[in-house]
C-alpha positions in Angstrom: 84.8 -106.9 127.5 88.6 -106.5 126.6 89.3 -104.7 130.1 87.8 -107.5 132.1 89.9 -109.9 130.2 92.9 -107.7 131.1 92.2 -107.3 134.7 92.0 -110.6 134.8 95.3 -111.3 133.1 97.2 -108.8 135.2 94.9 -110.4 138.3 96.4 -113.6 137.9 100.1 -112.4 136.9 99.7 -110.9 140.1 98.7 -114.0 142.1 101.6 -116.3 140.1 104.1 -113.6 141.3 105.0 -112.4 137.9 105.5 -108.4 139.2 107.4 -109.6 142.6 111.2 -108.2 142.2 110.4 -106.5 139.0 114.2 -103.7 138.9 112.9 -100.0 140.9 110.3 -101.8 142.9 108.9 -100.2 145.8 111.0 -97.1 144.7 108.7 -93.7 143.6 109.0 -93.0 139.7 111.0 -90.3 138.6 109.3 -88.4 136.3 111.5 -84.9 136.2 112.6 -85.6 133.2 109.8 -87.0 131.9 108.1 -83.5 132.6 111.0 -81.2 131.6 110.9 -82.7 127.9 109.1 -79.9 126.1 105.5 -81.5 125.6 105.5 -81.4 121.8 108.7 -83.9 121.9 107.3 -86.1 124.2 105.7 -88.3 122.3 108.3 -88.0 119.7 111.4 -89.2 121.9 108.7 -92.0 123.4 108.0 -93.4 119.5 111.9 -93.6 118.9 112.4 -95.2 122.6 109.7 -98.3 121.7 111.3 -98.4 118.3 114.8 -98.8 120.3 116.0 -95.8 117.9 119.3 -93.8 119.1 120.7 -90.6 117.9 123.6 -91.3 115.8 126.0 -89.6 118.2 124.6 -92.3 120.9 125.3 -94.9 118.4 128.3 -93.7 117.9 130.1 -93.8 121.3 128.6 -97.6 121.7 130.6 -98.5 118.3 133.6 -96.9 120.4 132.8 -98.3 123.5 132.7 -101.6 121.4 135.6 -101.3 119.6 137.9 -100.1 122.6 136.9 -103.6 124.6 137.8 -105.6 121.4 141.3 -103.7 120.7 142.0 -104.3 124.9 141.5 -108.2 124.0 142.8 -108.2 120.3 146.8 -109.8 120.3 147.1 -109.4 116.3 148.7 -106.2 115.6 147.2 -106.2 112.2 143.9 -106.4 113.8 144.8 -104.2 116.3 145.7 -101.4 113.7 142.9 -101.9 111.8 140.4 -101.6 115.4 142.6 -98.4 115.9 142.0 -96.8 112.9 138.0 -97.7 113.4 138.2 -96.0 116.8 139.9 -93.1 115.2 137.4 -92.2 112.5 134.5 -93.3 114.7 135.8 -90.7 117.2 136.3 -87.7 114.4 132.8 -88.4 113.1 131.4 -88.3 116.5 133.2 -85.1 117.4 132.2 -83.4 114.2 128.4 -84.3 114.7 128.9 -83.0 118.0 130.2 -79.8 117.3 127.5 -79.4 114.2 125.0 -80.5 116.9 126.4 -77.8 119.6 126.4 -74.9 116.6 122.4 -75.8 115.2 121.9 -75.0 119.0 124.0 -71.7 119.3 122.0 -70.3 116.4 118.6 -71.1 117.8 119.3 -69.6 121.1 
């Protein structure tokens, strides 16, 4: 019953042009890295994805990212000082994540 309904739906989507110019159309789906993921992660990685969950060192660089474009626009040198010394301790947090992050790994190995 529920996957007539469906087809129907996408059937119709379909006919109002609701998938035309949809981004990578036409263009075969890369799976490589889908498949190189160890299989036990998979579904892991895919849960925090949907939930629109990054790792903090992700997070991280955006903040920096963030804060660089506002100290390029930012004419208050107060305010400019302040964004610098954000930047700053962003960017020594990120490094020492990434270092702890890059040791956990040597010791596994």
């Amino acid at each position: 019953m529920f996957g007539k309904l469906i087809e129907e739906k996408i059937r119709e989507a379909m006919e109002a042009g609701e998938f035309d110019n949809l981004p990578g159309a036409g263009k075969p789906i890369d799976l490589e890295a889908y498949f190189s993921t160890p299989p036990d992660l998979r579904l892991s990685y895919s849960v925090l994805k949907s939930a629109r969950c990054l790792p903090e060192e992700v997070e991280l660089r955006k903040e920096i990212e963030s804060l660089t474009e506002r100290l390029g626009r930012c004419s208050d040198e107060r305010q400019r000082q302040s964004i610098h010394d954000q930047i700053s301790n962003k960017t020594l947090k990120l490094n020492l994540l990434t270092d702890s992050n890059r040791r956990q790994r040597g010791k596994k190995a």
